[in-house]
C-alpha positions as CSV (number, residue, x, y, z in Angstrom):
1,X,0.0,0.0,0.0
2,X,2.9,2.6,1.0
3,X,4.6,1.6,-2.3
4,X,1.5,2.0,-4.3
5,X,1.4,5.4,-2.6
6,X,4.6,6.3,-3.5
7,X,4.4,5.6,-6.9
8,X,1.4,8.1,-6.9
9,X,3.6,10.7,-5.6
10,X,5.7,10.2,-8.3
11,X,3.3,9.4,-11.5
12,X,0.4,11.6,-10.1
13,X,-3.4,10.7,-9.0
14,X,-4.5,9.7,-12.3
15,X,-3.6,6.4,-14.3
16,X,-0.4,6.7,-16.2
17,X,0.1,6.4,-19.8
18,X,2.9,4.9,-21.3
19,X,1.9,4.5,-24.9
20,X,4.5,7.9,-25.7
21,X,7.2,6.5,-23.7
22,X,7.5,3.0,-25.2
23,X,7.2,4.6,-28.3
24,X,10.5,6.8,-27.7
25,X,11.8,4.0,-26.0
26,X,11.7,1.9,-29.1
27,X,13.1,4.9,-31.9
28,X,15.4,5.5,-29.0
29,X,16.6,1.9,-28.9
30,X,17.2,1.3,-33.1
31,X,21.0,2.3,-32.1
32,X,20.9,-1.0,-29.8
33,X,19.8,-2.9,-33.3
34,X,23.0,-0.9,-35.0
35,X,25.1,-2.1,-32.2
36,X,23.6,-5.6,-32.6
37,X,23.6,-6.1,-36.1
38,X,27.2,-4.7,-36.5
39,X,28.7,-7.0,-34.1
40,X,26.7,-10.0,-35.0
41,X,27.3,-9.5,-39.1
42,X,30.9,-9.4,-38.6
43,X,30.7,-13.2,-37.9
44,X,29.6,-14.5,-41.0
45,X,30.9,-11.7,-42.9
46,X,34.4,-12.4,-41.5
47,X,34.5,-16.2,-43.0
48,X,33.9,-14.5,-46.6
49,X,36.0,-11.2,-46.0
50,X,39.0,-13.6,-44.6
51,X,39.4,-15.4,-47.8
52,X,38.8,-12.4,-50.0
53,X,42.0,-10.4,-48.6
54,X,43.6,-13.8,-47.5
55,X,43.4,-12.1,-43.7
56,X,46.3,-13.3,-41.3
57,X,45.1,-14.4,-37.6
58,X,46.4,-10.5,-36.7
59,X,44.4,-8.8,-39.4
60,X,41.2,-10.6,-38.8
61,X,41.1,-9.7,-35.2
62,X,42.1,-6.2,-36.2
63,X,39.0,-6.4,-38.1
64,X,37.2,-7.7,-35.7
65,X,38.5,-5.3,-33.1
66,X,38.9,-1.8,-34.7
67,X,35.3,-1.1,-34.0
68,X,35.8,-1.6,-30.5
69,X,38.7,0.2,-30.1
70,X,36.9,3.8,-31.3
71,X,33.6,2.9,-29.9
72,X,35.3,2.5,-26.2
73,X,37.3,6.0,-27.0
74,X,33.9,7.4,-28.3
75,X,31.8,6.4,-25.4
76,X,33.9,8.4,-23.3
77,X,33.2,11.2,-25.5
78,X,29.9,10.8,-25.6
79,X,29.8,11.4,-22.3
80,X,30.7,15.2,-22.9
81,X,28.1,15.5,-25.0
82,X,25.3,14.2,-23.7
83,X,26.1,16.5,-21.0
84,X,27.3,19.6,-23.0
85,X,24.7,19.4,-25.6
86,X,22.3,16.5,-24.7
87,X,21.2,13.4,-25.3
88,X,19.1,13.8,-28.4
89,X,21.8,15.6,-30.4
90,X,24.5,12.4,-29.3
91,X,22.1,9.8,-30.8
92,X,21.1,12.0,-33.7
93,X,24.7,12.3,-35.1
94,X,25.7,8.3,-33.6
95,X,23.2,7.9,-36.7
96,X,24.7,10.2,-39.2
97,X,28.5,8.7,-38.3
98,X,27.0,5.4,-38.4
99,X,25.5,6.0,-41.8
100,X,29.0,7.0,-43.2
101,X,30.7,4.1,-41.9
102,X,28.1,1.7,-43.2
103,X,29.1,3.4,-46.8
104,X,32.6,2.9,-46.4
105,X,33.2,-1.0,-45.4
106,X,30.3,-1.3,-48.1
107,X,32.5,0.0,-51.2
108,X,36.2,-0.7,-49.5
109,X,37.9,-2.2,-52.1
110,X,40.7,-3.5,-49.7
111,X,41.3,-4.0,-46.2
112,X,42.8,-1.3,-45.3
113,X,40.0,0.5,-46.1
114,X,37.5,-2.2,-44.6
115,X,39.2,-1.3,-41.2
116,X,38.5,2.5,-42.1
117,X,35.0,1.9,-42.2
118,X,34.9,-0.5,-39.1
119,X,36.6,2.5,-37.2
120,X,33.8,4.8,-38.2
121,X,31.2,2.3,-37.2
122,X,32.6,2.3,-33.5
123,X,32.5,5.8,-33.3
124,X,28.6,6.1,-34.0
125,X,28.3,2.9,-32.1
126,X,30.1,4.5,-28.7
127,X,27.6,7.7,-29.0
128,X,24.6,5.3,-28.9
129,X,25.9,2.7,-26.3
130,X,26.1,5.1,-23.9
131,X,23.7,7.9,-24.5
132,X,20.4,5.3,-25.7
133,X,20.5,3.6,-22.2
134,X,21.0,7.4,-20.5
135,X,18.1,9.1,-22.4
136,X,15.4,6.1,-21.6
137,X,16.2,6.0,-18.2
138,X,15.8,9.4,-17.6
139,X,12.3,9.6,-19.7
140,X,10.9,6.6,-18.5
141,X,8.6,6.7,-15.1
142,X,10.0,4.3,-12.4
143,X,7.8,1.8,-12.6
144,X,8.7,0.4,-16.4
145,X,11.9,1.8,-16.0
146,X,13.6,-1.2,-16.1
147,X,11.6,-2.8,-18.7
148,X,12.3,0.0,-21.2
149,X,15.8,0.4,-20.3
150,X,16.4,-3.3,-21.5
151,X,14.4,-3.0,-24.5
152,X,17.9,-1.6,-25.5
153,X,19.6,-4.7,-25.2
154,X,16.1,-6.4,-26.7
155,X,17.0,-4.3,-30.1
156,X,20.5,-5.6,-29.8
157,X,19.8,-9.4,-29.8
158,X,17.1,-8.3,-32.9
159,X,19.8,-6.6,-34.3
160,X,22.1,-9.7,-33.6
161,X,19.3,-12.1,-35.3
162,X,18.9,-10.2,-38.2
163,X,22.7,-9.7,-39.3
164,X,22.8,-14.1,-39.3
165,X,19.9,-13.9,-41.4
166,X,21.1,-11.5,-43.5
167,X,24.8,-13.5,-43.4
168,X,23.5,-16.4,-44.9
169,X,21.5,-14.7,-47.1
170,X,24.4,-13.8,-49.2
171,X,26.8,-16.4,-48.3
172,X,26.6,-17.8,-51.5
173,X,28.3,-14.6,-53.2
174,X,31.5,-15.3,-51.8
175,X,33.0,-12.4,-53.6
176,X,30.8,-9.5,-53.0
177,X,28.5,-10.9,-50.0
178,X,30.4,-9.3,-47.2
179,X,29.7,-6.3,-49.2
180,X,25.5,-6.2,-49.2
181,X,25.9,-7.9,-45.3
182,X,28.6,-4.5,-44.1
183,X,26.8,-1.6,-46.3
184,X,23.0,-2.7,-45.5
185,X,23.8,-1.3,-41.7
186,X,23.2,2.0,-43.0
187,X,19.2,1.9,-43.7
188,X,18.5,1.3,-40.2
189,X,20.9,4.1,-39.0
190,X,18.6,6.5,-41.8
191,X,15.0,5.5,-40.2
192,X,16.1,6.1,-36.6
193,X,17.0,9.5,-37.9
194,X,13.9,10.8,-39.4
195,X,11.9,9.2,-36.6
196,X,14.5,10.4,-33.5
197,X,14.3,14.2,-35.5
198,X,11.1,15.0,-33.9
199,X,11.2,13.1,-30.1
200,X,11.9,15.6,-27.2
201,X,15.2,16.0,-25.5
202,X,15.6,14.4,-21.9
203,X,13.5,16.4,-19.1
204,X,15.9,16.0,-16.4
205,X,19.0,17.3,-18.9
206,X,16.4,20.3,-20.3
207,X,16.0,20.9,-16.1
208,X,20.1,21.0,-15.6
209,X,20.1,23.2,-17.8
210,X,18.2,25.6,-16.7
211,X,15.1,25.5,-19.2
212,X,12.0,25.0,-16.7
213,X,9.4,25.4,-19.5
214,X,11.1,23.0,-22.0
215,X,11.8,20.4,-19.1
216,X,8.1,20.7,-18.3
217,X,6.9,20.7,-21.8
218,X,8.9,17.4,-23.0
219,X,7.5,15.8,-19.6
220,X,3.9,16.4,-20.1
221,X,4.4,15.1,-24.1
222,X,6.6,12.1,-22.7
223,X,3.7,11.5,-19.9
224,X,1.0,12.4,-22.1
225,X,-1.2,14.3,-19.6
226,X,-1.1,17.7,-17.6
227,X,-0.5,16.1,-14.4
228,X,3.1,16.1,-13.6
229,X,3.3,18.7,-11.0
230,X,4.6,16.3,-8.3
231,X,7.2,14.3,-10.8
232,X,7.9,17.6,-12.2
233,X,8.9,19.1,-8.8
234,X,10.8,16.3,-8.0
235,X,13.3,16.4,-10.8
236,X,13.9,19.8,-10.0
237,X,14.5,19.1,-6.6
238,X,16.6,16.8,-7.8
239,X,19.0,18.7,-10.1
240,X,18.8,22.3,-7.3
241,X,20.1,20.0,-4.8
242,X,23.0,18.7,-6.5
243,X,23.5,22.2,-8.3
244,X,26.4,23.0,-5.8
245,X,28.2,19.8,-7.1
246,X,27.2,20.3,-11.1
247,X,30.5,22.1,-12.3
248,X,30.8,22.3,-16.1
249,X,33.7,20.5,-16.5
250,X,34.3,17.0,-17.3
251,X,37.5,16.8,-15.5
252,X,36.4,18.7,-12.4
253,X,32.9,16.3,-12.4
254,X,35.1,12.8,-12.6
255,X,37.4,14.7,-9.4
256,X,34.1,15.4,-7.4
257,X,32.8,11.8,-8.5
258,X,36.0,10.2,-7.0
259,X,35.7,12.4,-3.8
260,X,32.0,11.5,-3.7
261,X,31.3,8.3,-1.3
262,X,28.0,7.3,-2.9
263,X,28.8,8.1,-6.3
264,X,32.5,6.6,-6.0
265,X,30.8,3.4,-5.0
266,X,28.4,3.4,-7.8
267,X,30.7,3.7,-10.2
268,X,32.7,0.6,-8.8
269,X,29.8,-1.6,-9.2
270,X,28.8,-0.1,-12.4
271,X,32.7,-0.5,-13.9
272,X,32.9,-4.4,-12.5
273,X,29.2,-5.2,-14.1
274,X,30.1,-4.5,-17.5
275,X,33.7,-5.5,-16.8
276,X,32.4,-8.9,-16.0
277,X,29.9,-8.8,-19.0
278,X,32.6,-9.1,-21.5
279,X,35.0,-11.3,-19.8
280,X,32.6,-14.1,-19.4
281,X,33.7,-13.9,-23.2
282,X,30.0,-13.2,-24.9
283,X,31.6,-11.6,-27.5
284,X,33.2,-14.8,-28.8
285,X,29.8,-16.1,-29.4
286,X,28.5,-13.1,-31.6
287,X,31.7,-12.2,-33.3
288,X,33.4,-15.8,-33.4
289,X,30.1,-18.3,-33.5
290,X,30.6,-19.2,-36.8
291,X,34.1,-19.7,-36.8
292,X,33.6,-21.4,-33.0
293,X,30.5,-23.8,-35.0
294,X,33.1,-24.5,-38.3
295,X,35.8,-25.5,-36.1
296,X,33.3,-27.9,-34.0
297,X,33.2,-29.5,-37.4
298,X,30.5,-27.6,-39.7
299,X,31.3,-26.8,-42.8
300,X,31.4,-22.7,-44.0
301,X,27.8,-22.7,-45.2
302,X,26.3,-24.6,-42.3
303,X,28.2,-22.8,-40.3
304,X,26.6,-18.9,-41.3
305,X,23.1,-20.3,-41.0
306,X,23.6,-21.9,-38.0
307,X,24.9,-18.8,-36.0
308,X,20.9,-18.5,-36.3
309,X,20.0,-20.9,-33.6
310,X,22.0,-19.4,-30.9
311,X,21.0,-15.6,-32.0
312,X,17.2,-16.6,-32.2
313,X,17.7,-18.0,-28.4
314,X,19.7,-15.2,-27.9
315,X,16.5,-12.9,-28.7
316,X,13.8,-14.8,-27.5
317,X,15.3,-14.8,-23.8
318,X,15.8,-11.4,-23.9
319,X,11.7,-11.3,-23.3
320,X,12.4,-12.8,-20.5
321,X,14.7,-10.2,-19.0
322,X,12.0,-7.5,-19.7
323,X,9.1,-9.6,-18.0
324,X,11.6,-10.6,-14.7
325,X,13.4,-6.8,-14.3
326,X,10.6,-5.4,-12.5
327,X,9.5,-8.7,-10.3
328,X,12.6,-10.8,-9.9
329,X,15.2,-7.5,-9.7
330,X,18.5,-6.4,-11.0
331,X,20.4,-9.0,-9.1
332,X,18.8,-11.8,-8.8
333,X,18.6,-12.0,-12.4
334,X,22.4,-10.8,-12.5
335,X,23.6,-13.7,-10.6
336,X,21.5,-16.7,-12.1
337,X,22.3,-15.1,-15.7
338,X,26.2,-15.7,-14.3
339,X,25.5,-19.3,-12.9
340,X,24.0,-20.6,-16.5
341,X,27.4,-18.7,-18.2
342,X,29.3,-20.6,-16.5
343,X,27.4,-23.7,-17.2
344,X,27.9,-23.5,-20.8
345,X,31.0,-22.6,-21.1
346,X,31.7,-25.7,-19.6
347,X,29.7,-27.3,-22.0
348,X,31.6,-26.0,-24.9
349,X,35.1,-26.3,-23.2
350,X,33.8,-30.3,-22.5
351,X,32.3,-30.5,-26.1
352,X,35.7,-29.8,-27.7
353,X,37.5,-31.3,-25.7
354,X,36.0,-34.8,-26.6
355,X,36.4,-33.5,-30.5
356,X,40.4,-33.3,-29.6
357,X,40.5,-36.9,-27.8
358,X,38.6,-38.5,-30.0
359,X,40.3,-36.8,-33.6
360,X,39.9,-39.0,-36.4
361,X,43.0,-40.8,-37.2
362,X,45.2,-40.3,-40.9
363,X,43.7,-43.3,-42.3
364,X,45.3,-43.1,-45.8
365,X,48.2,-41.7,-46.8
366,X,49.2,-40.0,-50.1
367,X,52.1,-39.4,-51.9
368,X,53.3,-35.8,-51.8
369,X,55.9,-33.3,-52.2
370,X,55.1,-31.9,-49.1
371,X,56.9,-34.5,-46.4
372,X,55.8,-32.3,-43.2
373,X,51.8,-32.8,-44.0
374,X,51.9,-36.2,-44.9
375,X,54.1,-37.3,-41.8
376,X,50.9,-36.0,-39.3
377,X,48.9,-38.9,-38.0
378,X,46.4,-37.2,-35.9
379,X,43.4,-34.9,-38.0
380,X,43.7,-32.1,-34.9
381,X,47.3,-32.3,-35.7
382,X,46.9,-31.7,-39.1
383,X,44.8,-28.6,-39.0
384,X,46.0,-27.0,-36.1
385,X,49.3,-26.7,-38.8
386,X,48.6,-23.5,-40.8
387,X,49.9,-25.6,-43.8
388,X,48.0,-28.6,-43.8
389,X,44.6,-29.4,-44.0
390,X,42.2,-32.5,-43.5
391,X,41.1,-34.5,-46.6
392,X,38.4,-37.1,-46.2
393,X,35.3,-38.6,-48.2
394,X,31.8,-37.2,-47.5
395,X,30.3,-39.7,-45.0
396,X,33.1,-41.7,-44.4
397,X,35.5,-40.7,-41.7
398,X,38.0,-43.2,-42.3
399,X,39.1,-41.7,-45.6
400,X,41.1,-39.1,-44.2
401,X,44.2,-37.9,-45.2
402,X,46.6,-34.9,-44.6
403,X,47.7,-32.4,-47.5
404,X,49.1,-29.2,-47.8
405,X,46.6,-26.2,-48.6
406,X,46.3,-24.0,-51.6
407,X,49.0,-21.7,-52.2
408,X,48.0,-18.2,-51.8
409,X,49.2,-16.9,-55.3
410,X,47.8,-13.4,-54.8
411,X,46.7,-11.1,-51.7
412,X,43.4,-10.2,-53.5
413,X,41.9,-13.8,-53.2
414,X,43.0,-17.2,-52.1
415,X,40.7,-20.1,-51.3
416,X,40.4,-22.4,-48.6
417,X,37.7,-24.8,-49.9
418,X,40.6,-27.0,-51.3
419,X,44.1,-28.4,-51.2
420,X,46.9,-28.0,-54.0
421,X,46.7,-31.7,-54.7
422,X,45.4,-35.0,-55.0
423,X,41.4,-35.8,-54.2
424,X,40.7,-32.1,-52.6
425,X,42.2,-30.0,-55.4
426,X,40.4,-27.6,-57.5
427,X,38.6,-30.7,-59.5
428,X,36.8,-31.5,-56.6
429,X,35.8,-28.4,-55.5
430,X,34.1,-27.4,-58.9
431,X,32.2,-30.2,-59.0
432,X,28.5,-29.7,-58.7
433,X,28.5,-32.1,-55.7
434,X,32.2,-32.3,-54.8
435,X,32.9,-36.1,-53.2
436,X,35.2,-34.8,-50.9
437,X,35.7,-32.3,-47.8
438,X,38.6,-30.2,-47.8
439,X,38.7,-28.7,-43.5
440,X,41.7,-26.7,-42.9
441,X,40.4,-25.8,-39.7
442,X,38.2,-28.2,-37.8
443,X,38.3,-31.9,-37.9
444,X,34.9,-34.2,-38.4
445,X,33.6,-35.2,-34.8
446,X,30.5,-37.2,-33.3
447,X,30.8,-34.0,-30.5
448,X,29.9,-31.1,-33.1
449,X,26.1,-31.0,-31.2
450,X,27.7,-29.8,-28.2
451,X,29.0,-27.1,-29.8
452,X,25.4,-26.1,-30.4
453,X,24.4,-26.9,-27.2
454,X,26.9,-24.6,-25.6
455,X,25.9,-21.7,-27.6
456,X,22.4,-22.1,-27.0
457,X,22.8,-22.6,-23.1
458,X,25.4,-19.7,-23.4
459,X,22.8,-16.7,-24.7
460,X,19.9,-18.5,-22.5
461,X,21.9,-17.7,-19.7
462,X,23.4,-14.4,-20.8
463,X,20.2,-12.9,-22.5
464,X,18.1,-12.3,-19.7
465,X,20.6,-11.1,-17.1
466,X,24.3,-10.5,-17.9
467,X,23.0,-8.8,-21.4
468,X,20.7,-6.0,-20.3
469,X,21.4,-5.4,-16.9
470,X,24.8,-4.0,-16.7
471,X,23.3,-1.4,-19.0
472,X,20.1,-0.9,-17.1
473,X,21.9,-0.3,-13.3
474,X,24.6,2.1,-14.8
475,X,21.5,4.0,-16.5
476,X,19.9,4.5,-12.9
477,X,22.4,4.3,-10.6
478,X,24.1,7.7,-11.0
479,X,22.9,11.8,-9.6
480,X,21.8,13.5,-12.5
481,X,24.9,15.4,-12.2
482,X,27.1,12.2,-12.8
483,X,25.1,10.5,-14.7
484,X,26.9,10.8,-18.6
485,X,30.1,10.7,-16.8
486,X,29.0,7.7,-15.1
487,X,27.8,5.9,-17.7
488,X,30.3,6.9,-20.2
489,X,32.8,5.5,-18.0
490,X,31.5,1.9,-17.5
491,X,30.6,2.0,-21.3
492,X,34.5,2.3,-22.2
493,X,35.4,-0.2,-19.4
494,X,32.6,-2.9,-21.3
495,X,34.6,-1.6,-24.6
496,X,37.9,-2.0,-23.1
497,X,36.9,-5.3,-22.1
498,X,35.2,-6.3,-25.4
499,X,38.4,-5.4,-27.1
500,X,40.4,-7.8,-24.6
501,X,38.4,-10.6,-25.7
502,X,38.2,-9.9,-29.3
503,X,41.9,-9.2,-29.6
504,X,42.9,-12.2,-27.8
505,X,40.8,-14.9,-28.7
506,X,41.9,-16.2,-32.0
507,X,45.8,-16.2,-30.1
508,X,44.4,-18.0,-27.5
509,X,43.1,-20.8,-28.9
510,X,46.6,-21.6,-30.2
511,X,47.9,-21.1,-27.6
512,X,46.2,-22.7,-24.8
513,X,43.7,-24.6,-27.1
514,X,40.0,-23.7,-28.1
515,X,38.7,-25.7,-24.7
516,X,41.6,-24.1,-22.6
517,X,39.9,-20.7,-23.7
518,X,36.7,-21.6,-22.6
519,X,37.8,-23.0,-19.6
520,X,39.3,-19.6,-19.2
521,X,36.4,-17.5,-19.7
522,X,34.6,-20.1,-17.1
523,X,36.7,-19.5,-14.2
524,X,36.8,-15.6,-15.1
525,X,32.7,-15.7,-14.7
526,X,33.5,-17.6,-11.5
527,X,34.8,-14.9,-9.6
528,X,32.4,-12.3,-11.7
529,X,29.3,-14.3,-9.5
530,X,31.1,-14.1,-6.3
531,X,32.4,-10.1,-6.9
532,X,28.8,-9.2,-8.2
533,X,26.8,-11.0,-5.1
534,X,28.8,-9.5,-2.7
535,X,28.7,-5.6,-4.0
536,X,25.2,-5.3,-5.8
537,X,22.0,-3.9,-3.9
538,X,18.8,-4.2,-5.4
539,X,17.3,-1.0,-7.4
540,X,13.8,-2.4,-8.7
541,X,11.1,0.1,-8.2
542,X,12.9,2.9,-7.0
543,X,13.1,6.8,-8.5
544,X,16.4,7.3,-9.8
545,X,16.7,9.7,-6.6
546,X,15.8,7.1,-3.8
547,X,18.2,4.8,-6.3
548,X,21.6,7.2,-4.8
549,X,20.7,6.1,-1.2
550,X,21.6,2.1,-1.9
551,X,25.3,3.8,-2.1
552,X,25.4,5.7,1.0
553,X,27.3,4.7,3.7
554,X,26.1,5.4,7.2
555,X,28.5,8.0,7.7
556,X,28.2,9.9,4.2
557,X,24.0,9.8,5.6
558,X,24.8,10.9,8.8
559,X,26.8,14.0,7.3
560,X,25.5,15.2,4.4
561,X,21.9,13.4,3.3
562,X,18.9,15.5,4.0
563,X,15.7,13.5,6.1
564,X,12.5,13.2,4.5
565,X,14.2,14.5,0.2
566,X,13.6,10.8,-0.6
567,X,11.5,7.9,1.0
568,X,14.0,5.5,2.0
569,X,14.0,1.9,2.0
570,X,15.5,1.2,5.4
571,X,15.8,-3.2,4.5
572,X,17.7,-2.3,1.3
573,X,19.8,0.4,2.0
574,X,21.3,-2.1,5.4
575,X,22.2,-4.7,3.1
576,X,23.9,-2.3,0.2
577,X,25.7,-0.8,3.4
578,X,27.0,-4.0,4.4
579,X,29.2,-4.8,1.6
580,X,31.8,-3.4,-0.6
């Protein structure tokens, strides 16, 4: 009943409408489908792109990466202007860059060029990252916040879905199909323009700024009624409170944020949360998952369409994530998404570990030039050796042998599909129904299903927790005054992160094996689970006011918090005061 009251304090007497707000929520949240579809097309882009411009392990992770690299830079800087000139204007021109970048990889005629374009991506994908999540937590009344602040990860596993769609849609042009897949990014990027153009900026920015009337206008639009007198006074309560601490200056705000006990605090937990989102190593399923599925022992093709059945689960959970957010809470749904991580990563780890036990042998032997392929014994052997690949008869495991791959006669193009000799040369592979499978990466297995299985348990357990609700915390956990700073700063660490993982992974399945690695990332969400359970307090439900007291210590309360400017929640705030 008190809460019930409360809300009515905050949303006024009559019924609230939300019909506006989910509308801005979802134009808001097209930059989480840009983010989405640009990481998830790289995956099956990258298979056709690699053999193109005959990319080295270094150049396809600096493919991979060079998106992330600008995009953690750029998040930073977004923070400056969401702040300096708001949150509309950061998303408005995240589409514009995004737009351009889309053009480039879309008509690079090289990879130099290709990386260009990547790097231009991750600047517009930076400015929506962090300001997308910023903006619909500040519009959005308390009560759905949650909800709508995870529709942003929602539009990312869509985005995500759509790009492996797209992927195997024009796998088949093997020349120019990594061309439609990169370039099509753009139309999205053009539609969340036009329909962004005429939302209203954030009230609570419009009120730190000084414009009353705007601020009141874009709250009674966003609401869609009159009555928003008591929310109305509240937000500027809000920001004339923490006027004596707003000082203009990035530098001097990220001083007073350090000096700041709460705030300090919340940007700890809001650092380790997306910290711990990209080290459980999600990013190896969407940027790597069809390279992780070919080297379980599915061929190319197979491989792009596939990446489907993860990203579909991938989406799908998401829903639940939205439906749990306001029941469940933030970390309850944090922690369980960590426990099934770690389950399937174990999974996978397990599934390829069988594959390497249990490699088919070099049944037949053929008579080559090449002395160091055909002395291998072991198929893993074989194409773990950047020379050699594995020969062997459709259906019939035991006709496997080990040959040396194509020579790579020109940097423009060089094929994998086949060997330089004997039953996996060129003959075979422009047959209409080639009798033989050249794999120069992954070796036939009875284990490939777990492969599968892992990625499927992976995004089940990632979608509904680990996915949106790093974002959603960091949107609400901050003063309005520290708020872009805030966010911006947790955004680079998940970039930072990302670009750990993506950088690394390739190199670290040779060198500590592809199970090793996922043993790795295992352990890594390990002590994630124990970090996040022992730091996180609940946030469900509360005004992104009563939200700052969770952070308080007793003594920063005691000193400086004023009784009766926010109802407190006296259960809560004990147990947040107890840790960290």
């Amino acid at each position: 009943m008190a809460e019930t009251e409360d809300k009515r304090l905050i949303l006024g007497d009559k019924e609230p409408r939300h019909f506006y707000v989910i509308y801005m929520a979802c134009v808001a949240t097209v930059g989480g489908f840009l983010f989405g579809y640009d990481t998830g097309i790289i995956s099956g882009s990258m298979l056709l792109i690699r053999d193109v411009f005959s990319l080295s392990t270094l150049w396809q992770q600096l493919i991979v990466s060079g998106t992330i690299v600008t995009a953690s830079v750029f998040s930073l800087v977004a923070g400056v202007t969401t702040d300096k000139f708001g949150r509309k204007f950061t998303i408005l021109w995240s589409c514009v860059v995004f737009t351009l970048g889309a053009a480039v990889m879309g008509i690079a005629p090289d990879k130099e060029v290709l990386f260009v374009g990547r790097l231009i991506v991750g600047v517009g994908i930076g400015f929506a990252s962090m300001s997308v999540p910023v903006y619909v937590a500040e519009a959005a009344p308390p009560t759905i916040r949650g909800a709508l602040v995870t529709l942003n990860q929602l539009f990312i596993t869509i985005g995500i879905l759509i790009s492996s769609v797209v992927a195997g849609a024009f796998s088949e042009d093997k020349e120019n199909g990594w061309r439609y897949m990169l370039g099509l990014a753009g139309i999205p990027s053009v539609i969340q323009f036009i329909g962004f153009f005429f939302l209203p900026e954030s009230p609570r920015w419009l009120m730190a700024k000084g414009r009353e009337a705007d601020a009141r206008s874009a709250l009674v639009k966003i609401r869609e009624t009159e009555d928003v007198d008591t929310e109305f006074n509240q937000i500027k309560a809000s920001v004339e409170d923490e006027s004596s601490q707003q000082q203009g200056n990035a530098c001097k705000t990220l001083q007073l944020m350090f000096k700041t006990q709460p705030v300090r605090r919340a940007l700890v937990i809001g650092c380790l949360l997306q910290f711990f989102q990209q080290l459980c190593g999600i990013n190896t399923v969407i940027y790597y998952s069809a390279s992780i599925l070919r080297m379980a022992g599915f061929p190319s093709q197979q491989a792009i369409w596939l990446v489907c059945v993860p990203n579909a689960v991938n989406m799908l959970c998401t829903f639940i994530g939205i439906y749990l957010v306001e029941k469940s809470g933030r970390k309850l749904l944090t922690l369980l998404s960590f426990v099934g991580v770690i389950i399937a990563l174990v999974v996978l780890a397990v599934g390829f570990q069988l594959s390497v036990i249990h490699t088919p042998d070099v049944f037949i032997s053929e008579t080559s030039n090449d002395t160091k392929c055909s002395a291998i014994s072991l198929c893993n052997d074989c194409i773990t050796d950047k020379d050699c690949g594995y020969c062997f008869e459709k259906g019939n495991v035991s006709s496997g042998s080990c040959l040396p791959t194509m020579e790579k006669h020109t940097e423009r193009y060089a094929n994998p599909d086949f060997s330089t000799e004997f039953r996996c040369n060129e003959d075979n592979y422009n047959m209409d129904t080639p009798k033989y499978t050249w794999a120069d990466n992954f070796c036939p297995t009875d284990y490939a299903w777990m492969a599968i299985l892992g990625l499927a348990l992976f995004v089940i357990g990632f979608a509904p927790g680990l996915g949106p609700m790093p974002w959603t915390i960091n949107s609400e956990i901050y003063p309005t005054w520290a708020r872009s700073t805030g966010t911006s700063l947790a955004t680079a660490i998940n970039w930072i992160a990302n670009l750990i993982v993506s950088m690394t992974f390739l190199s670290l399945l040779e060198a500590i094996t592809t199970y090793g690695t996922f043993y790795l990332f295992a352990g890594i969400s390990l002590i994630g689970l124990i970090t996040i359970a022992s730091v996180l307090p609940e946030t469900k439900n509360k005004t992104l006011e009563e939200v700052q007291e969770l952070f308080m210590s007793k003594e920063y309360k005691a000193e400086h918090h004023t009784p009766g400017l926010y109802a407190t929640d006296n259960a809560a705030y004990e147990e947040s005061n107890s840790k960290l």
